[in-house]
C-alpha positions as CSV (number, residue, x, y, z in Angstrom):
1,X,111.9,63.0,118.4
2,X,109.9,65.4,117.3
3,X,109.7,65.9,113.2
4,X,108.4,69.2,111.7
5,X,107.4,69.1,108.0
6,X,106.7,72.6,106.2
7,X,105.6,73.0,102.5
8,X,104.1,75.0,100.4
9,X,101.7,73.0,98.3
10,X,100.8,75.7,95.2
11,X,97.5,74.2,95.4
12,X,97.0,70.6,97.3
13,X,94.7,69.0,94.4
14,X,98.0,69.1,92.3
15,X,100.1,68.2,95.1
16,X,97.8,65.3,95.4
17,X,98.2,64.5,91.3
18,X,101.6,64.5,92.1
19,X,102.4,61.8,95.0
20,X,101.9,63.9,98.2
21,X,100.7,61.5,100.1
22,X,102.7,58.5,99.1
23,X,105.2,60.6,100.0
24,X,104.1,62.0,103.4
25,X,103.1,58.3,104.4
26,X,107.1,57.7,104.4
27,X,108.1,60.7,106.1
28,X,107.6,59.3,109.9
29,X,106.2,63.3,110.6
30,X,104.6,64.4,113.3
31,X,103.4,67.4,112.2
32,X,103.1,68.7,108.7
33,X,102.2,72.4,107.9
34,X,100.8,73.2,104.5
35,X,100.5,76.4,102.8
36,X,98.6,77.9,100.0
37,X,96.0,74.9,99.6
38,X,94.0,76.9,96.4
39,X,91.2,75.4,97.8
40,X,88.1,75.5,100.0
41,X,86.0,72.7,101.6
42,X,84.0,71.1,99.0
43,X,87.2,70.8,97.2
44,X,88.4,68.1,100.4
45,X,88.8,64.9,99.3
46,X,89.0,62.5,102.9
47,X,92.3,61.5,102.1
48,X,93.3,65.6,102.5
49,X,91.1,65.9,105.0
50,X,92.7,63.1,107.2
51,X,95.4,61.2,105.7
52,X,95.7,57.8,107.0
53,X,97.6,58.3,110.5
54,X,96.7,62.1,110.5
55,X,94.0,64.6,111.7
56,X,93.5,68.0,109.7
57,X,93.3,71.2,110.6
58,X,92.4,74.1,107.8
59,X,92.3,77.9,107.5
60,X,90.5,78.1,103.8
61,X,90.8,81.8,102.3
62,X,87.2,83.1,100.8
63,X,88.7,83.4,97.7
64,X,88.0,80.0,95.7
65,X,91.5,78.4,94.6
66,X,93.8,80.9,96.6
67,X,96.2,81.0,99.5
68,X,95.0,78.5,102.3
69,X,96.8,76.6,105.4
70,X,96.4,73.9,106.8
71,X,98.3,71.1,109.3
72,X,98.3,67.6,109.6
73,X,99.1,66.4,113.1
74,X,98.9,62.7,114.7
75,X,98.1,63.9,118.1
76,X,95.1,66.1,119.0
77,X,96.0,69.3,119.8
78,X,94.3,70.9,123.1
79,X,93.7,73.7,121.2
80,X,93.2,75.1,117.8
81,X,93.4,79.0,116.9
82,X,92.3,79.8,113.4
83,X,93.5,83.6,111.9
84,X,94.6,86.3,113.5
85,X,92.0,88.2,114.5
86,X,92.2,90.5,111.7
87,X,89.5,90.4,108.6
88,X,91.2,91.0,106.1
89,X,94.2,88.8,106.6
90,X,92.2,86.1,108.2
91,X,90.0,86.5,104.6
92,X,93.0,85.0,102.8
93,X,93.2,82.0,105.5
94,X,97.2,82.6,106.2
95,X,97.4,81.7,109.8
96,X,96.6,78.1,112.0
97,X,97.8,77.5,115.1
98,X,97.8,74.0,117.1
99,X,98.3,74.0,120.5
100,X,100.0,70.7,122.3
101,X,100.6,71.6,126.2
102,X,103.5,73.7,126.0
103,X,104.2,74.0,122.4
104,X,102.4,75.6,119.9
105,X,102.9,74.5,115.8
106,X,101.6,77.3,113.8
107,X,101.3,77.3,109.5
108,X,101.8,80.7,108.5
109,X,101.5,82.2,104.5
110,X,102.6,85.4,104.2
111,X,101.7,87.4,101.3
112,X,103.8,88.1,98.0
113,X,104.4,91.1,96.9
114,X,105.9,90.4,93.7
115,X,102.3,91.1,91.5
116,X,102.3,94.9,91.7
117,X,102.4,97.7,94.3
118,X,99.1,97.1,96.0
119,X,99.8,93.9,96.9
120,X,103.3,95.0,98.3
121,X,101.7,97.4,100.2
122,X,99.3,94.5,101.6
123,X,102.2,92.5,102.8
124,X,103.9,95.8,104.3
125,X,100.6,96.0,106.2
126,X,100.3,92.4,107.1
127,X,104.1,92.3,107.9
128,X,103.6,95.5,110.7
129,X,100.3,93.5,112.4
130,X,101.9,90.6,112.3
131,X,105.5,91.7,114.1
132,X,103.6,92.3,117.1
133,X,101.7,88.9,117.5
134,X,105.4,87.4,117.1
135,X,106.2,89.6,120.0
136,X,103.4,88.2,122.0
137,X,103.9,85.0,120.8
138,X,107.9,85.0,122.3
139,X,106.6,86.2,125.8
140,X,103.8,83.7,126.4
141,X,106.4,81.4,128.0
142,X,105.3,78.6,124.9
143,X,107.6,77.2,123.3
144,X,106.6,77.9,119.6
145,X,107.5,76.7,116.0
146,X,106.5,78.6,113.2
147,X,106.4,77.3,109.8
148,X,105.8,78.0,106.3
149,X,106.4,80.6,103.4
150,X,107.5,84.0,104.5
151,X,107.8,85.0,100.9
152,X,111.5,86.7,101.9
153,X,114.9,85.6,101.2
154,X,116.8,87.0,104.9
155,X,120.4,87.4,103.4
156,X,122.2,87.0,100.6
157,X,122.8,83.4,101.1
158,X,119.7,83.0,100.4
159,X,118.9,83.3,97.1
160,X,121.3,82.6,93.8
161,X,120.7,85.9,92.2
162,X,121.1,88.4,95.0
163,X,122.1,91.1,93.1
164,X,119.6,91.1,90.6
165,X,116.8,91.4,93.0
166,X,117.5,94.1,95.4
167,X,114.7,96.0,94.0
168,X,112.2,92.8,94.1
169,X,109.9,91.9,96.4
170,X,110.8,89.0,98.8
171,X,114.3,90.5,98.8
172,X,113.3,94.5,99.4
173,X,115.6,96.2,102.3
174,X,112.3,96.8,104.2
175,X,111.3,92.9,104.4
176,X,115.2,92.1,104.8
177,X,115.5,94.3,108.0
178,X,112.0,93.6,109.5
179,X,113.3,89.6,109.5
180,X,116.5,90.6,110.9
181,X,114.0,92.4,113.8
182,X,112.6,89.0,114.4
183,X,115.7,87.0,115.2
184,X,117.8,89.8,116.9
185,X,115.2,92.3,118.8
186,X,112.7,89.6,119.5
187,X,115.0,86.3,119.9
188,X,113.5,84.4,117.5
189,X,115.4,81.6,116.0
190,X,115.9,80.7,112.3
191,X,116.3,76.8,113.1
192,X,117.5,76.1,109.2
193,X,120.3,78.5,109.4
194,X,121.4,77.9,112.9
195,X,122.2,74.3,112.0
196,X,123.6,74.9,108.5
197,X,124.9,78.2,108.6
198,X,127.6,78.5,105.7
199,X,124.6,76.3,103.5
200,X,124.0,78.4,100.4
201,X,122.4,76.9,97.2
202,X,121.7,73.1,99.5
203,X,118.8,76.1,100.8
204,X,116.7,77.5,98.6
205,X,113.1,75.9,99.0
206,X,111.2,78.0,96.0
207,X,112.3,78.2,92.5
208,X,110.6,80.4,89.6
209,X,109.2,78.9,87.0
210,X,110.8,80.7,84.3
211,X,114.3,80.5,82.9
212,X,114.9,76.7,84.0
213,X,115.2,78.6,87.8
214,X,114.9,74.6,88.6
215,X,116.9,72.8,86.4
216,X,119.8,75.5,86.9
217,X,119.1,75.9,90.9
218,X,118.7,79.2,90.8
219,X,116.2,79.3,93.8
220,X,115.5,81.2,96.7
221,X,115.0,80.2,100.4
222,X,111.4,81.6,101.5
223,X,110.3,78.7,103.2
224,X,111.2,78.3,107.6
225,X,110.9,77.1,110.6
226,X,111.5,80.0,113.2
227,X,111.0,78.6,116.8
228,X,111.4,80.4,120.2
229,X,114.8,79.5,121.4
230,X,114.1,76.3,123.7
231,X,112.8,74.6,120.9
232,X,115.0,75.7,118.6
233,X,118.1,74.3,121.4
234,X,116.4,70.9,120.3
235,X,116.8,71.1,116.5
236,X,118.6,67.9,115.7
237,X,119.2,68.6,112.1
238,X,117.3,69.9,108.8
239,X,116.9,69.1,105.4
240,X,114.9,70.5,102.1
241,X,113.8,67.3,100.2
242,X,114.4,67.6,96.3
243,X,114.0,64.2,94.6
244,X,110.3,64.7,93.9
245,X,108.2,68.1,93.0
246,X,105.3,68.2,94.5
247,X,104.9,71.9,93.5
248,X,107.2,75.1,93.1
249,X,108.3,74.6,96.6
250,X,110.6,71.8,98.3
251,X,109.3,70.5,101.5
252,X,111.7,71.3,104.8
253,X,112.1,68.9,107.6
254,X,113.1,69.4,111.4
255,X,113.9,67.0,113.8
256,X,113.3,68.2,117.3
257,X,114.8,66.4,120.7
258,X,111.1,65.9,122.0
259,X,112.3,65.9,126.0
């Protein structure tokens, strides 16, 4: 078996405060991909640099205490591409891939748009440069995994208050139908949905933190795993873990048939 872990940290000092890796050490993972570490190098402690059973892999942004990925993985990968090849994305460290023969793990952090009109433009931009490296990505003949925040909500399933955010980023008709491009012009899988596919609020991985969003479950489901669709033929089962906060975000969990 092969388990996936994907979570958004909201900054992994404060994950750390919280239990992360008391946690992690129970979650038999193979692979766990982190998003929007706030934090740079110096900030490293060796326990997030490589947690006992674990090596790490980071894409820091420049920006000190902002976006950041990273993975944690207890094989070595044969290969190990950091960004995108695009400045100013790769700036804001949102993209590591690990590369293990014929499968390729990657931690992705899209942008939010939700903090004004220039920063929705920015994810427009990094959403149109980034459709065409999921389309290379789908023809390399890998089988590959993608996890992490895509800062959408797909459908209306996905999020409690759908009809109140129609004109709000992470649930805009332009971010709506450029998902739906993914899954039914390139073939790419949304493994949470294909094995629970009536599963409303069980799904939502992000809640605000206003308005009790948490204590009330009014949440959203931005966080995936979208895999090519050999892989995502293997997805055993899924599950978004809710009985500890280890930020704004709730960790998911694949299990993948490994053979």
């Amino acid at each position: 078996m092969l388990r996936i872990i994907s979570l958004n940290l909201n900054g992994i000092r404060s994950a750390t405060n919280k239990g992360l890796y008391a946690w992690l050490q129970k979650q038999n993972a193979d692979l766990v991909c982190m998003q929007e570490l706030k934090a740079q190098a110096p900030d490293m402690t060796p326990e997030m640099l490589k947690p006992e059973g674990y090596l790490g892999y980071f894409h820091y942004a420049e920006k000190k205490g902002y976006s950041g990925v990273g993975i944690y993985t207890r094989n070595k990968p044969d290969a190990v591409i950091v960004g995108l090849s695009q400045p100013d994305i790769d700036a804001e460290g949102r993209y590591l891939e690990l590369q293990f023969g014929n499968l390729s793990v990657v931690s992705l952090y899209l942008p939010s748009g939700s903090s004004g009109e220039e920063r929705q433009a920015v994810k427009f931009s990094v959403m149109a440069r980034f459709y065409p490296h999921l389309e290379s990505l789908k023809n390399s003949g890998r089988e590959v995994v993608v996890c992490g925040d895509w800062n959408i909500a797909h459908k209306e399933a996905d999020l409690k208050n759908w009809k109140g955010n129609k004109k709000n980023s992470g649930f805009l008709p332009e971010e709506r139908a450029w998902m739906t491009r993914i899954f039914d012009e390139l073939g790419w899988v949304d493994v949470y949905r294909k094995l629970h596919p009536d599963s409303t609020n069980e799904s939502y991985t992000w809640w605000s933190s206003r308005g009790q969003a948490w204590a009330k479950n009014v949440g959203w489901r931005i966080d995936y795993q979208i895999a090519t669709p050999g892989i995502a033929a293997r997805a055993l089962n899924s599950t978004v873990y809710k009985e500890q906060r280890f930020s704004d975000h709730a960790p998911l969990t694949v299990d993948y048939d490994a053979n």
